[in-house]
SERO-4910 file (N, C-alpha, C, O; in steps of 0.05 Angstrom, whole numbers):
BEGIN
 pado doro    nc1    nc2    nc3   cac1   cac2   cac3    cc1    cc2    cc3    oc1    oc2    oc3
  Unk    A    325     34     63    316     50     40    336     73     35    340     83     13
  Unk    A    349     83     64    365    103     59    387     91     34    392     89     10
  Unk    A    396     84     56    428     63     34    417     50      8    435     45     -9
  Unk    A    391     44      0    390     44    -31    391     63    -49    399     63    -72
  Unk    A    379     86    -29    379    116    -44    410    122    -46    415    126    -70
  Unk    A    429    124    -33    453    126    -37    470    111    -60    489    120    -72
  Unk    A    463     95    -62    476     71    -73    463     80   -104    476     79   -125
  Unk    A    438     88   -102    430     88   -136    438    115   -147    437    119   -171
  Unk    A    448    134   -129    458    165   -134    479    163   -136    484    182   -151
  Unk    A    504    150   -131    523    137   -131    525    123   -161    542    130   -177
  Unk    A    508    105   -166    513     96   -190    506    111   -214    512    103   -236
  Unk    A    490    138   -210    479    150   -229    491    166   -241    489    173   -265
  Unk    A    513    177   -215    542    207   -222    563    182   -231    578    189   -249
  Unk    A    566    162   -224    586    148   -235    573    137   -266    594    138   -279
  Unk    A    561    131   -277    555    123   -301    549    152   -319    553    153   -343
  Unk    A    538    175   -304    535    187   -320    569    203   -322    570    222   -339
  Unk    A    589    198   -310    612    195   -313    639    187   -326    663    192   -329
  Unk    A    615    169   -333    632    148   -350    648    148   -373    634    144   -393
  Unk    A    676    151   -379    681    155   -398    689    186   -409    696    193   -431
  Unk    A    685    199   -391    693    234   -392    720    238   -380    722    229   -357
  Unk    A    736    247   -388    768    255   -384    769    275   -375    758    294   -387
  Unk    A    781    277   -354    778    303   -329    804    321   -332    827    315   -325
  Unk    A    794    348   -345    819    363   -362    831    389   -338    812    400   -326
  Unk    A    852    396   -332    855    421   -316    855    440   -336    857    431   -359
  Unk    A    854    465   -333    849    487   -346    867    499   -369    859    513   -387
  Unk    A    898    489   -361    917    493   -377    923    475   -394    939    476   -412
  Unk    A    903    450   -386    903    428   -403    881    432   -428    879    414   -444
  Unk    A    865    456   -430    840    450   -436    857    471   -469    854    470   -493
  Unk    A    871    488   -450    873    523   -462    904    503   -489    908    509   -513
  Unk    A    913    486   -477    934    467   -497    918    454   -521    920    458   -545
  Unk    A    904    439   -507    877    427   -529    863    435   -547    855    421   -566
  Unk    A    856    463   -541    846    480   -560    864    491   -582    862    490   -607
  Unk    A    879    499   -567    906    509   -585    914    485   -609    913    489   -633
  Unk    A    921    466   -600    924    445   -615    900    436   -631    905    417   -644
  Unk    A    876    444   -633    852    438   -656    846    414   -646    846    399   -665
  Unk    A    838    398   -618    830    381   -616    799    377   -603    786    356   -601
  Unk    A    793    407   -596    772    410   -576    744    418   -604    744    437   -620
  Unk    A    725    396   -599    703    402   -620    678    414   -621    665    422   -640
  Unk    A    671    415   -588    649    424   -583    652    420   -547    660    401   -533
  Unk    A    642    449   -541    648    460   -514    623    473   -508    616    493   -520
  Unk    A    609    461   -485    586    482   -476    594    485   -447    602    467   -433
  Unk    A    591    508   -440    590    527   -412    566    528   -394    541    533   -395
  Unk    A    589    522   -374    559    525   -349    568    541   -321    582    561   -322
  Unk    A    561    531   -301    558    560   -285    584    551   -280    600    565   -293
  Unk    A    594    536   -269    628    530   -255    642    507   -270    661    497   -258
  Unk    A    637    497   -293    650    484   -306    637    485   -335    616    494   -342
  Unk    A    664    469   -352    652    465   -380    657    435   -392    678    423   -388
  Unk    A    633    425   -407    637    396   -416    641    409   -449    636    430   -460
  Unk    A    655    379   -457    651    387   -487    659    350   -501    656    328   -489
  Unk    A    672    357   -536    678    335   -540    705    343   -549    713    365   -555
  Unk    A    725    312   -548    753    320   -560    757    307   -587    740    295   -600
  Unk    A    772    309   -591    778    284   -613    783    262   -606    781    245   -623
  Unk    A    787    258   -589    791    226   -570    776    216   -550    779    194   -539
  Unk    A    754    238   -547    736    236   -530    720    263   -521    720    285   -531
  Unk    A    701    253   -491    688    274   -483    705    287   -456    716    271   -441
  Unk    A    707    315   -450    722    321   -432    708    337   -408    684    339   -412
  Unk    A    716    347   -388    705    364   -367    719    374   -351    733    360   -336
  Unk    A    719    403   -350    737    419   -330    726    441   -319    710    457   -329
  Unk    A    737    440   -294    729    460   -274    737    486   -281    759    489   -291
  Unk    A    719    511   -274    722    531   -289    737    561   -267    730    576   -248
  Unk    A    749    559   -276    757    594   -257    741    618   -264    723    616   -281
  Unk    A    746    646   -249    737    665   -254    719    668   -282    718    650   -299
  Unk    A    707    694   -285    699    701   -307    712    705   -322    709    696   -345
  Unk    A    734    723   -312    744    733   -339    756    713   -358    752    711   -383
  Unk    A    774    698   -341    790    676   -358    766    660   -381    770    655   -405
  Unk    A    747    657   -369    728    637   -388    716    664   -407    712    655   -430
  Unk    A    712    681   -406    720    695   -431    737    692   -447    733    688   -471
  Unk    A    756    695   -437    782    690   -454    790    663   -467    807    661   -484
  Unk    A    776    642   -456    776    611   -462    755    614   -492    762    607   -515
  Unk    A    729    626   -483    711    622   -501    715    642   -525    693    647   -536
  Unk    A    731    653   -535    747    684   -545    766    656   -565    766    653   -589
  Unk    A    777    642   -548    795    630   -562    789    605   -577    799    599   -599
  Unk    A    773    592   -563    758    577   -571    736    576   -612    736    560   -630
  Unk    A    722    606   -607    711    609   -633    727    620   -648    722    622   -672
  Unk    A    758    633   -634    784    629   -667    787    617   -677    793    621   -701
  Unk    A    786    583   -658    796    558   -668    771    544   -680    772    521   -689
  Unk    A    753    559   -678    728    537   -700    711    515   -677    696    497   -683
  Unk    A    717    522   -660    710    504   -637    674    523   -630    670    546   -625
  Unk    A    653    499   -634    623    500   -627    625    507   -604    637    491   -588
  Unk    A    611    540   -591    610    541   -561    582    542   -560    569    558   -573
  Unk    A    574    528   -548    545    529   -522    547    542   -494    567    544   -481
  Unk    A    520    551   -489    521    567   -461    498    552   -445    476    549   -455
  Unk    A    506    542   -421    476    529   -414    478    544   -382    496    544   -366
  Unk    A    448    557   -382    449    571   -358    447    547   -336    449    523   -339
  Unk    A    439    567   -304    442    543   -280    421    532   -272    422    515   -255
  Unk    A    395    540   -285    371    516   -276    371    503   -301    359    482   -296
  Unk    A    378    503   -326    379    468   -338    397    464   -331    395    440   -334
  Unk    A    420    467   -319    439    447   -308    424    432   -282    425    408   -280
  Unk    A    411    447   -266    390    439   -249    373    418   -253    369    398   -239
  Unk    A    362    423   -272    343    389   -286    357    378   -295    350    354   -293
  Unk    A    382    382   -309    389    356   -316    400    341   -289    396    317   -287
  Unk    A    414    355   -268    420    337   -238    393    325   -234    392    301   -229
  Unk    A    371    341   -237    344    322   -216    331    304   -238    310    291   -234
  Unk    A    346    303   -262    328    280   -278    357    256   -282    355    234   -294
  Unk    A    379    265   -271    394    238   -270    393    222   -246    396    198   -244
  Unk    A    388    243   -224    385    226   -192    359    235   -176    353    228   -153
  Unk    A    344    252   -195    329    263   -169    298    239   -169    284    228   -152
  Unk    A    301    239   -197    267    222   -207    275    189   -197    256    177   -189
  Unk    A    297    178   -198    301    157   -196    294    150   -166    281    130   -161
  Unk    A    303    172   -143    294    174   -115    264    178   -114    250    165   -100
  Unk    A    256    197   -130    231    203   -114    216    161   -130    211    143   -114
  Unk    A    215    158   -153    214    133   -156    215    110   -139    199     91   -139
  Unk    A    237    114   -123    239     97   -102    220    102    -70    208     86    -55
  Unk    A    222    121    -68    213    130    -42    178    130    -52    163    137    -33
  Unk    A    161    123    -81    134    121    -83    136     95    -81    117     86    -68
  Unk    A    160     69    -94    154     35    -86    151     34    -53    133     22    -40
  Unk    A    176     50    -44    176     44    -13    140     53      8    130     42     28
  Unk    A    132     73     -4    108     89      9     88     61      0     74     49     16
  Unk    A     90     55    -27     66     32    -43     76     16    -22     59     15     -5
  Unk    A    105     -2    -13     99    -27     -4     89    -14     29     67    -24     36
  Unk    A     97     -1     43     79      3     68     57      2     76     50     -4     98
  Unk    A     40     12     53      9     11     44      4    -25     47    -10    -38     61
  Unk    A     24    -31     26     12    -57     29     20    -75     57      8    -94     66
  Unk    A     39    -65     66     34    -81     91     16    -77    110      7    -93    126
  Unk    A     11    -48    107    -14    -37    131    -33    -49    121    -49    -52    140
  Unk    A    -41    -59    102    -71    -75     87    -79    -99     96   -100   -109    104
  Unk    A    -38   -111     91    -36   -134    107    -39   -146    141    -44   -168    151
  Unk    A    -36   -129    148    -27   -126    179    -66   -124    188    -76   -140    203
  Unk    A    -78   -105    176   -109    -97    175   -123   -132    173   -142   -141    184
  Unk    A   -104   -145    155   -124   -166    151   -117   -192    173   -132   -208    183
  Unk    A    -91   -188    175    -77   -206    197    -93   -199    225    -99   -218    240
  Unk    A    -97   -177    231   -110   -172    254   -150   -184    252   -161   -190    272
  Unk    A   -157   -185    237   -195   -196    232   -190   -219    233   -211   -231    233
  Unk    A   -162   -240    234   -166   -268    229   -194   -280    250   -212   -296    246
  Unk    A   -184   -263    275   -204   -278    300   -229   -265    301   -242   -269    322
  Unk    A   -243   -245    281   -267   -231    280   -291   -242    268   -294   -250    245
  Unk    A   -308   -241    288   -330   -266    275   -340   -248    253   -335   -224    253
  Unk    A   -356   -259    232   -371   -247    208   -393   -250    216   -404   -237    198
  Unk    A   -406   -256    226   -439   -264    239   -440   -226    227   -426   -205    226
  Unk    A   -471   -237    221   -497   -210    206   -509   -210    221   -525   -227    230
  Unk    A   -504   -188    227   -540   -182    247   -558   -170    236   -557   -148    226
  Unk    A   -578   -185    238   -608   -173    232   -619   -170    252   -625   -187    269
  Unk    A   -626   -137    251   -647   -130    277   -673   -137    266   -677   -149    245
  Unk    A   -697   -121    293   -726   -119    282   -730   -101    263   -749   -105    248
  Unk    A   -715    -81    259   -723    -58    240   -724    -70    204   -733    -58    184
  Unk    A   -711    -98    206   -717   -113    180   -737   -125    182   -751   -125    203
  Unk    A   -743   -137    164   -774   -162    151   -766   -174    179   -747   -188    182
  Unk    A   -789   -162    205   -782   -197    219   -806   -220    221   -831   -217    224
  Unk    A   -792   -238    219   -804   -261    214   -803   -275    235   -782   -278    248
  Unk    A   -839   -290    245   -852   -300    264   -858   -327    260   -850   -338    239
  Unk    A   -871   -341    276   -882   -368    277   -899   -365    248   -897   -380    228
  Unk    A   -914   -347    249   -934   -347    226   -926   -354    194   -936   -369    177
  Unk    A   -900   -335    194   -882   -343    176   -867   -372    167   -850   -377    149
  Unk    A   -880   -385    184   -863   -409    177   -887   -437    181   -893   -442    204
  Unk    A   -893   -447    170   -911   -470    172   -903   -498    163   -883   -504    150
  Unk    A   -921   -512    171   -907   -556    174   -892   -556    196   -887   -580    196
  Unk    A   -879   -546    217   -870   -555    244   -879   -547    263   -869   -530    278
  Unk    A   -907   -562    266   -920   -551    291   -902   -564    326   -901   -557    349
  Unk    A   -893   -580    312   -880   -598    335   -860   -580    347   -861   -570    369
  Unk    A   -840   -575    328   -817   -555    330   -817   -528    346   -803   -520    365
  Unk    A   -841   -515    334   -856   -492    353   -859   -500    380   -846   -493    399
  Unk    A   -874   -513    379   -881   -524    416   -852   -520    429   -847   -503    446
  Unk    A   -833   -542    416   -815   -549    438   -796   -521    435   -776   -522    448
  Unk    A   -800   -499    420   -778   -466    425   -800   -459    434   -791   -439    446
  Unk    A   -833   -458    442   -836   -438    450   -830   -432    480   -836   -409    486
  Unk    A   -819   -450    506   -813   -440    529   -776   -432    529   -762   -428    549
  Unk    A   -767   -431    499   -739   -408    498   -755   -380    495   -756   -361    511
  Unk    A   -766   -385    472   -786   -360    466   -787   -337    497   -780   -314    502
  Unk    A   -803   -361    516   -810   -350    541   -790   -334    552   -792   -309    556
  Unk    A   -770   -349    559   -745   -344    570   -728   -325    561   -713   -313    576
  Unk    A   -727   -320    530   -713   -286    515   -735   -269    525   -729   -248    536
  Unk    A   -763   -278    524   -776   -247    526   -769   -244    551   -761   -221    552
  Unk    A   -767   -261    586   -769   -249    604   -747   -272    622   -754   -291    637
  Unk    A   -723   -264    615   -700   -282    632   -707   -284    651   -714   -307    658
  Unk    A   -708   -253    677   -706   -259    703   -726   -261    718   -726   -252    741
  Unk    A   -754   -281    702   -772   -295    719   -757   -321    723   -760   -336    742
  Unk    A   -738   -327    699   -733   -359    698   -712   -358    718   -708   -379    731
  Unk    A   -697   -338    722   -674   -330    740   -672   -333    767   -658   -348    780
  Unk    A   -693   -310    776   -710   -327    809   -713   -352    812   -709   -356    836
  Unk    A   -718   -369    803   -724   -401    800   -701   -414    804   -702   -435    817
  Unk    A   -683   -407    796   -659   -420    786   -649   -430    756   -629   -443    750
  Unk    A   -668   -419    740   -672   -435    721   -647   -426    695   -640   -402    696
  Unk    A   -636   -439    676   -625   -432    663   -624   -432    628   -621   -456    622
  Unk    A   -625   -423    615   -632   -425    578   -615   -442    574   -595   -445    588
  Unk    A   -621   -459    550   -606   -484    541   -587   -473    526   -595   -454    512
  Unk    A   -557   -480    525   -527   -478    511   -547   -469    478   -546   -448    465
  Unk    A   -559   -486    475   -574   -477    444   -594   -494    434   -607   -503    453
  Unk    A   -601   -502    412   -617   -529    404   -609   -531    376   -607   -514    358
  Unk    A   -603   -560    377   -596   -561    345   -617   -576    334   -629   -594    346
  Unk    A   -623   -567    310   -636   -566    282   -623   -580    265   -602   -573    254
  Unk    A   -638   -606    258   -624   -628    240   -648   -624    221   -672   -621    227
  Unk    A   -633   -626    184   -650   -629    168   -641   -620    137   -636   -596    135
  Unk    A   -639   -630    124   -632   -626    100   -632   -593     92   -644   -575    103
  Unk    A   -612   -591     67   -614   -562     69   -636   -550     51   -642   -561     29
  Unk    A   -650   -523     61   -674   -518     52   -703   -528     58   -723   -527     43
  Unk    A   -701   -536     82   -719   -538     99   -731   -523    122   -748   -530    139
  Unk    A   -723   -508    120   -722   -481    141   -716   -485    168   -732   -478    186
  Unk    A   -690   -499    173   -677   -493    197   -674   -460    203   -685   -449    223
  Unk    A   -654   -442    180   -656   -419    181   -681   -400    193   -680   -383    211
  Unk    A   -697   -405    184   -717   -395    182   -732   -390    202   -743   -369    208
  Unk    A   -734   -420    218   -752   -420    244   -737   -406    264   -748   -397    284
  Unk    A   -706   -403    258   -684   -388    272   -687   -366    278   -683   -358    301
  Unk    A   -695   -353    261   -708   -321    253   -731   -320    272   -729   -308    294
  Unk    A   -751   -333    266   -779   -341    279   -775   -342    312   -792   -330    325
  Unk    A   -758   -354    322   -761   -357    345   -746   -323    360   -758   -311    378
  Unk    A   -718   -311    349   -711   -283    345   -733   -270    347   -736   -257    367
  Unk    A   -755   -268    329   -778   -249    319   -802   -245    340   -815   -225    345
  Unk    A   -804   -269    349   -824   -274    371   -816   -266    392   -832   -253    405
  Unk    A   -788   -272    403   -786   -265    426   -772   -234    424   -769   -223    446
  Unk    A   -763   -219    401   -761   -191    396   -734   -188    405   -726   -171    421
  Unk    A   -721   -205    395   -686   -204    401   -673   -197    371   -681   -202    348
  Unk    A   -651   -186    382   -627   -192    352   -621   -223    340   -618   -241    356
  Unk    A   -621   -228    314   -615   -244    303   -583   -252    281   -579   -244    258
  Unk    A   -568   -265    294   -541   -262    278   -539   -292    263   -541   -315    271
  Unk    A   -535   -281    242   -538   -312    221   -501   -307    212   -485   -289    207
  Unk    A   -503   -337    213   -472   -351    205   -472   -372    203   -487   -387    216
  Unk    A   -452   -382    180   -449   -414    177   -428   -422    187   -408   -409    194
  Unk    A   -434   -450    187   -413   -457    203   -384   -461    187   -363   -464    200
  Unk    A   -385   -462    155   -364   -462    146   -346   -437    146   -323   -445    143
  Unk    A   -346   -408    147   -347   -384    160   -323   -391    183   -304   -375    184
  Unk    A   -323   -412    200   -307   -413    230   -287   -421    217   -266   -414    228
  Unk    A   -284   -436    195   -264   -455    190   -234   -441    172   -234   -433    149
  Unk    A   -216   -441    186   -191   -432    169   -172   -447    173   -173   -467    188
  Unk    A   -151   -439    159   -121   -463    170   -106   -452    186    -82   -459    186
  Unk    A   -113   -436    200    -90   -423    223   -102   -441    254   -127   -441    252
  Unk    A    -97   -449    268   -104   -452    284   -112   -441    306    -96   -424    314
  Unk    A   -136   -444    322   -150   -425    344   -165   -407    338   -180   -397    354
  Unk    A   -164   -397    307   -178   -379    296   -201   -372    291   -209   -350    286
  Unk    A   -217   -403    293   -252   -416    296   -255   -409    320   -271   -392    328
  Unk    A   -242   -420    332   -252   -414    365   -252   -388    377   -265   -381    397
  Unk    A   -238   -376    365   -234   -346    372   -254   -330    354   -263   -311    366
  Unk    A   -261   -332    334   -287   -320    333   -314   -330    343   -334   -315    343
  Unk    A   -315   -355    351   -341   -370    370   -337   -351    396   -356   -339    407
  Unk    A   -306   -350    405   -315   -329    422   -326   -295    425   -341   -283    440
  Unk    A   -309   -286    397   -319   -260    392   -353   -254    384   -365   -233    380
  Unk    A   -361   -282    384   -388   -277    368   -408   -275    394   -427   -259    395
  Unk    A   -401   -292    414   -418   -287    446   -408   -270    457   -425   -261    473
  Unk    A   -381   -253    458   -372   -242    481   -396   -212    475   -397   -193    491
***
């Protein structure tokens, strides 16, 4: 970024360069004399103007002499301008200065966007599972009716969330999970909740299309973030 900033400040004193004929002082004081010089404005250490053949610029000596330049100058009919040292000032920061700060707001915008990116590159492996506590609508057996069968066979999980380490002493262990086959809108969800509600646990709902991306490991790595 540095070396573009150079490179465009560089091209900015060279173009705004372009084409101006670089006069020494005795060259300037000949020119005038000779009726070629048409318009001359003054600034703090040099003067630009126009010639008859073009635009010129020369470095300026003492005061006095540029008195005596500009003395000679409106004998010869020659337009003088005076431009103090802060518009010479804006005009330097509006030929190179805006073009940098310009650059250095794309360069700040694209960092943003990679930190955004980098933000999202990092959640690839973060599960989305919602948790619903009890402090929401929770929903019980009661809530859910037509699977009396279904109930029976969760209610000794039921058992086992409300009080693990009776089943623990035993040896006993909670099933990997139970799956729920059934068209959608049948209240698989639902009895999901129900069995959560009864036994007074957290409930985290997710689908299974949710795991699925094209990066590889990335399903599995939120299956793990979602138990760990």
């Amino acid at each position: 970024m540095i070396g573009a900033a150079v490179l465009l400040y560089n091209f900015a004193q060279n173009s705004g360069n372009a084409g101006i004929q670089k006069l020494s002082f005795s060259e300037l004081v000949k020119q005038v004399d000779q009726g070629n010089v048409l318009k001359a404005t003054f600034e703090e250490d040099q003067i630009t103007g126009t010639l008859s053949s073009g635009r010129f610029k020369t470095d300026l000596p003492n005061g006095e002499m540029q008195a005596d330049l500009a003395k000679r100058m409106l004998e010869h009919g020659v337009e003088v301008n005076w431009q103090s040292s802060s518009s010479g000032y804006w005009v330097s920061f509006l030929t190179w200065g805006v073009p940098f700060l310009l650059l250095i707001g794309v360069w700040i915008f694209m960092l943003r966007q990679m930190q955004v990116s980098g933000n999202k590159a990092l959640s690839f492996g973060k599960s989305r599972a919602r948790l619903l506590s009890n402090q929401q609508k929770r929903v019980t057996f009661k809530d859910v009716a037509g699977v009396d069968e279904a109930k029976e066979e969760l209610a000794e999980i039921i058992e086992f969330l409300k009080d693990p380490q009776k089943f623990q002493k035993l040896g006993g262990r909670i099933p990997k999970g139970v799956l729920m086959m059934g068209p959608p809108g049948t209240g698989k969800t639902l009895l999901a909740r129900a069995v959560a509600g009864e036994a007074g646990v957290p409930f985290f709902s997710i689908s299974g299309s949710e795991f699925v991306e094209m990066f590889v490991g990335v399903g599995a790595a939120r299956v793990r973030e979602l138990f760990d």
